[in-house]
N, C-alpha and C positions, 0 to 999 in steps of 0.2 A: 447298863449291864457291863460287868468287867470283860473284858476282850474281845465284845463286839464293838467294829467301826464304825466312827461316828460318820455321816455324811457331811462332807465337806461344803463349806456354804459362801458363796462369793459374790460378788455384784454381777459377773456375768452370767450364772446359777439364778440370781434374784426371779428374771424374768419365767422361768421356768414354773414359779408358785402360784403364778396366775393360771386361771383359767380363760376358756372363752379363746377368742379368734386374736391369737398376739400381735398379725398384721395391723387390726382396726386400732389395736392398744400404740404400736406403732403410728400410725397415721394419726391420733390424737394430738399424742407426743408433739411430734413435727410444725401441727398447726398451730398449739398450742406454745410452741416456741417463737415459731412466725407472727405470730400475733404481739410477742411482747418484745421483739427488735424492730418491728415497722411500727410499733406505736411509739417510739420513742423517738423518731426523726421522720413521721409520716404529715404532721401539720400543724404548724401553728395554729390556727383558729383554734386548739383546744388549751390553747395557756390562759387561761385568767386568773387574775386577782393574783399578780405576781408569781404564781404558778411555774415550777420549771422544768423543763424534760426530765429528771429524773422524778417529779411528781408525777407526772404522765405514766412512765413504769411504774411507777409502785401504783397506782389505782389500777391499771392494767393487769398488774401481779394480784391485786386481790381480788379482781372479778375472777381471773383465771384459776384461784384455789379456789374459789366459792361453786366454779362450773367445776370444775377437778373432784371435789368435796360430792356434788352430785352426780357424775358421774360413778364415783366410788359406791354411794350410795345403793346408787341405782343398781349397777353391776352384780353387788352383793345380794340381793333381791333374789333367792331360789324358786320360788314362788308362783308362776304363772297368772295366778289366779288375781292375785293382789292387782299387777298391770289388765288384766281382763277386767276388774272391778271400776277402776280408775279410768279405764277408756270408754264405758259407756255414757258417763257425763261427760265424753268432750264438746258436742252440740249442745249442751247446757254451757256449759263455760263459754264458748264463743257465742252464745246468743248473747247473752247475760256481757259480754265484754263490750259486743260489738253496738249493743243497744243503749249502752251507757255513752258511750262513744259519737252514735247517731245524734243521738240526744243532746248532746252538748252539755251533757253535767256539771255544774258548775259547784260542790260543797267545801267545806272546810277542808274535809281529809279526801277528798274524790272531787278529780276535779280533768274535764277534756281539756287537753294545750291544741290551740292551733297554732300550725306552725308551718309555714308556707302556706299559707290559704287552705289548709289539711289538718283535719281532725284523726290523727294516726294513735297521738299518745295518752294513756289515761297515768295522769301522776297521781298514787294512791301512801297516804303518808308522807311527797314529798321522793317516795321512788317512780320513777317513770317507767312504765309499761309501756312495748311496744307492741300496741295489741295483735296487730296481723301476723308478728313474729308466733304469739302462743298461740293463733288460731292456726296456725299452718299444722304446729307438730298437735296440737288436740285432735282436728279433724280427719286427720290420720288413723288417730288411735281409733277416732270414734267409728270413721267408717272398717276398721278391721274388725271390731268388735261385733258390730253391726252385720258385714258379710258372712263371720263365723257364726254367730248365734244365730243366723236365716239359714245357713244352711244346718245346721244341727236340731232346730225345730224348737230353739227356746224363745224364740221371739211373741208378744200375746200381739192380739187384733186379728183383724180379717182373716177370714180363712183364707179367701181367694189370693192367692201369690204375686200377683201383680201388685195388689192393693195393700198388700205389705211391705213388698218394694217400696212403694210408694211412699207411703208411711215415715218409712225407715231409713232410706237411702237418698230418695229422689228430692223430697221432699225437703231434708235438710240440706244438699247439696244446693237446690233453689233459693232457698233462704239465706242461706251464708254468702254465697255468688250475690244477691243483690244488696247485702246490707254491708257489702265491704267494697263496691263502687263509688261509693260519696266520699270515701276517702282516699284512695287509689285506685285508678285503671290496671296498671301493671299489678299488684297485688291480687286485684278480684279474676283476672285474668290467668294467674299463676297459680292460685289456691282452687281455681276454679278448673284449669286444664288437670291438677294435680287428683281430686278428688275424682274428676270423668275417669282418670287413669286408674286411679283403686279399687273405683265400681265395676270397670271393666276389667280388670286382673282377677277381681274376685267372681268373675263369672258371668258378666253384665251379656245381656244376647243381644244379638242383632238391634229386634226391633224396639226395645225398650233404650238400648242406648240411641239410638236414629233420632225417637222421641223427646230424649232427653238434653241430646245437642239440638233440636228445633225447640224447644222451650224454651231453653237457655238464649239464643242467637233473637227470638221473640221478645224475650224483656230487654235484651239491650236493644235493639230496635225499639220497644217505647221509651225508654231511658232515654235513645238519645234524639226519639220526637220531643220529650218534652224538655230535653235540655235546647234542642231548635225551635221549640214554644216560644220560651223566656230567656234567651241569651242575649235582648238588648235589656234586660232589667237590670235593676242594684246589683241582686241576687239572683243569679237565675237557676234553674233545679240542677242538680248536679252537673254543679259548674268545672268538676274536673275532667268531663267529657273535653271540654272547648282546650282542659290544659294538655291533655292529650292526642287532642287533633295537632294541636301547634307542634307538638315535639314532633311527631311523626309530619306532616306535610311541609311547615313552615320556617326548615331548616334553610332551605332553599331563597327561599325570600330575605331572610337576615341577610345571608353570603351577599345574595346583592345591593341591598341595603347599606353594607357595611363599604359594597364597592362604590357605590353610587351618590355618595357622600361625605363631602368634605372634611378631614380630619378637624375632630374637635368639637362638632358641631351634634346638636342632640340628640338627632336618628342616628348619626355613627356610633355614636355611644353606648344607645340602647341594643345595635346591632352586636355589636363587641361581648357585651355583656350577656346575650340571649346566647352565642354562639361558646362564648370564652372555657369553659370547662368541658366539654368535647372535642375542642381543639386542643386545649394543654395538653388533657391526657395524648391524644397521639401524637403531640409532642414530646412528652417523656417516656412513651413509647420505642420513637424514632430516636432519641438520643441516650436511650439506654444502651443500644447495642445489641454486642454478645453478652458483654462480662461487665455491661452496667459501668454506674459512676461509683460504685460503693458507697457501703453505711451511712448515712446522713446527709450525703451529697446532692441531694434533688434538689431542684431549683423549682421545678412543679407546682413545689406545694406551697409556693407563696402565690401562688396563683388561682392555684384549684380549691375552694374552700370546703369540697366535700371530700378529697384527699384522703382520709382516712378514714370515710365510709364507702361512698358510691364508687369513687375511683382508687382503690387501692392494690389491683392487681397491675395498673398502667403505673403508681408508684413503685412497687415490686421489681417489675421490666426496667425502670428508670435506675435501679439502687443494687438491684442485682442481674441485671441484663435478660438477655432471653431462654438463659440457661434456668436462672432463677425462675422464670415465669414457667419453661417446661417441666421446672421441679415442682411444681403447683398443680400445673394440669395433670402431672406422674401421679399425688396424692389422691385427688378427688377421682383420677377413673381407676385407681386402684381400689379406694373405699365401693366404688361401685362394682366391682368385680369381686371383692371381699363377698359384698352384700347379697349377691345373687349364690354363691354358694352356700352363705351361711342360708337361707333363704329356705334351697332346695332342698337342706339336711334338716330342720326344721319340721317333725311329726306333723306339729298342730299347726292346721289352716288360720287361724289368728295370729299366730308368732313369725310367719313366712308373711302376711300382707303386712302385719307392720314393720317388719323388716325392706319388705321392698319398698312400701312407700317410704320410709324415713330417707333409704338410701338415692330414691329418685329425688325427693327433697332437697337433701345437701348439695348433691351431685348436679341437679338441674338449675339451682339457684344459683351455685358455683359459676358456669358455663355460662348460665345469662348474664349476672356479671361480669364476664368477661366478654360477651360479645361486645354490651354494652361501654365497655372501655378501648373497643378495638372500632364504634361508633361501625359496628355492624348495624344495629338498634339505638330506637331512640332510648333518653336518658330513664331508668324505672324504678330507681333507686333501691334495688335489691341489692345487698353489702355478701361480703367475702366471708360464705361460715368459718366460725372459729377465729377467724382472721380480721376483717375490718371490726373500726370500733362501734360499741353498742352494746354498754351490757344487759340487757333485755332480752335481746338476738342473740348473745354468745351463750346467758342462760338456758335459753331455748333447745340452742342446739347441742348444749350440755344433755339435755334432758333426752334430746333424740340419740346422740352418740354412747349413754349410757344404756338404755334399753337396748340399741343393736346388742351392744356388748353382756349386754345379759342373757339375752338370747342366742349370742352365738354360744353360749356355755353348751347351750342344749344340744345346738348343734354337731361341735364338737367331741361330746360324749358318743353321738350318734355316729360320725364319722370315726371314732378310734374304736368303736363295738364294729364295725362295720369292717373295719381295719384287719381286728383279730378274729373275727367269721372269716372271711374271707379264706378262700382256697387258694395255694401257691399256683403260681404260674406254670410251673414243672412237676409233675408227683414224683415222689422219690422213687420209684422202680425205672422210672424213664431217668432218672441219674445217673442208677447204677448200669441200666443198659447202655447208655453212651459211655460211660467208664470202662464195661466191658469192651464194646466196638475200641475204643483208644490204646485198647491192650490191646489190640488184636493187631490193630496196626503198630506201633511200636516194634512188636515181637515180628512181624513179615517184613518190615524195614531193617532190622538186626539181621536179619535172614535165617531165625529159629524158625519160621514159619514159611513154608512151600507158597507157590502163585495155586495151587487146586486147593492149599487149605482154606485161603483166605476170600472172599469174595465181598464186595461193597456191595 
């Protein structure tokens, strides 16, 4: 229309079109950049077949529009209902994942890799799934889905409420926790504290949680009788118990081992190599500094062959010092502070538990990660969300960081209605009567006004 102003529109303006929580859209960003300067000088193991660092970013670059792409997706998503639909099959999808997986599937287009003595990835078509990656952010959804529809009274089966719990909650939590043990401790350990935490946020009481940590702590006690049955056999029953005792007890005995014998010789060797990437990283830890060796400069990662998965916040510290590493830990407890706001503005009891668990998720895996590079913990090969490589895990957490982001929409809306309700701090008669009082004084300091006129 002729003589009305057009709004002005700028790349600094850009970020204003967005909806939703612009801090988390921030913190994306961030990770999302960090992920494609340490993949580019974070580790040789990943050149083959002539391969060269900048093939390295460009495959990095296109998992990262592909998570970017869903993210968008997702974000855009007004809808409620569509994520409320999609989260009650997450316990189908991790059954269905994990059982294929137990199974050792071996077809044409579906087929378990082991890989380490671990049955983790299912390659389908040729793309590899990381499966405990998409049971993390499924089981989330499913139990939010799950605590909302038991409290709202949509849930069918038993009348009696415990025995719905059951049903619904317990029931799958038990299953998922033991069919993700044969392939990881650390994993079934993490998924399995993560979910106790959901059921409990969502209102878990006393005696049924009590219950349901002695359940839990009961199967892996026969779990690991009967990994103590058969651990002098070929095979013996979940043989990742015995890899897991080693990492946590048999640190100690390497160290000495590696002292107590002769350079060169086959025990030292084997010592060297049991120990060798828990000791780099806090090596490159320790000679990172403040301000690091800068860009490409790690010496590390000719060392460390998990570099730019397991160890890649000890890489970080080594390239950009311990500034860089605080800038990392800045990101993920601010996504967790984000999270708990978006959380509490959040109407729907569904939208707040999957908001909290996603954000305990990123933030908790984050943290272990880094303990585990600080050889706080033994090694558990949980990687750096958004940030180490993997794209399975990066997709994953695409999937998690667009949901937050859609649901902060809701949030948001709630908080700037909340914003413009809101009653001023001051009413305007209490203005004008301090404006009055300020003339009054004014005018007795001029000395228009007597000491009997005026009184405080």
């Amino acid at each position: 229309m002729a003589g009305e102003k057009k709004k002005k529109t700028s790349f600094w303006t850009f970020a204003d079109h967005f909806e939703g929580d612009k801090v988390v859209w921030i913190i994306v960003l961030l990770l999302v950049l960090f992920s494609i300067v340490c993949m580019f000088s974070s580790s040789s193991r990943l050149l083959r077949d002539g391969m060269t660092r900048l093939d390295l970013v460009k495959n990095q670059f296109l998992v990262v529009l592909a998570g970017m792409a869903i993210i968008i997706i997702l974000y855009n998503i007004k809808n409620i209902k569509i994520f409320r639909w999609f989260s009650q099959w997450g316990f189908i999808v991790s059954f269905i994942l994990l059982a294929l997986l137990d199974a050792h599937v071996s077809l044409s287009f579906l087929k378990a890799l082991n890989i380490n003595n671990a049955y983790r990835i299912l390659s389908i078509a040729g793309f590899q799934v990381h499966v405990f990656e998409v049971v993390k952010v499924a089981m989330v959804l499913y139990l939010a889905w799950a605590m909302d529809a038991l409290k709202e009274g949509r849930l069918r089966g038993p009348d009696n409420l415990f025995w719905k719990k059951a049903l619904y909650l317990y029931a799958p939590f038990l299953i998922i926790f033991v069919m993700i043990i044969p392939g990881s401790n650390s994993s079934a350990l993490i998924i399995g504290l993560l979910m106790f935490v959901m059921i409990l946020l969502g209102g878990g009481n006393l005696r049924d949680m009590t219950l349901l940590a002695l359940a839990a702590l009961l199967i892996v006690g026969i779990i690991f009788g009967l990994y103590s049955a058969t651990r002098n056999n070929d095979h013996p029953m979940f043989g990742r118990i015995g890899t897991g005792i080693a990492r946590v007890f048999e640190n100690e005995d390497w160290e000495r081992q590696a002292i107590d014998n002769p350079r060169g010789s086959i025990a030292y060797q084997e010592a060297i190599d049991a120990i060798r990437q828990p000791y780099s990283a806090k090596i490159a830890v320790k000679q990172g500094g403040l301000l690091g060796k800068g860009p490409g400069q790690s010496t590390q990662r000719y060392v460390v062959p998990d570099m730019s998965e397991d160890y890649m916040y000890s890489f970080i510290i080594e390239e950009y010092g311990l500034l860089g590493g605080i800038f990392v830990i800045f990101l993920y407890v601010s996504l967790l502070a984000r999270g708990s706001i978006i959380a509490r503005n959040c109407s729907d009891d569904y939208a707040k538990l999957t908001v909290a668990g996603l954000c305990l998720l990123i933030t908790g895996q984050a943290f272990l990660h880094m303990f585990v590079n600080a050889d706080i913990g033994p090694m558990t090969g949980q990687t750096l969300p958004l940030i180490s490589h993997g794209n399975s895990a990066f997709l994953c957490f695409s999937i998690a960081f667009g949901i937050i982001l859609s649901f902060s929409r809701i949030a948001t809306r709630r908080i700037d209605k909340e914003t413009r309700m809101a009653a001023p701090l001051v009413e305007m008669h209490e203005h004008a009567a301090v404006r009055d009082r300020l003339d009054d004084l004014d005018a007795y300091e001029s000395g228009q006004m007597n000491n009997d006129a005026y009184e405080l």
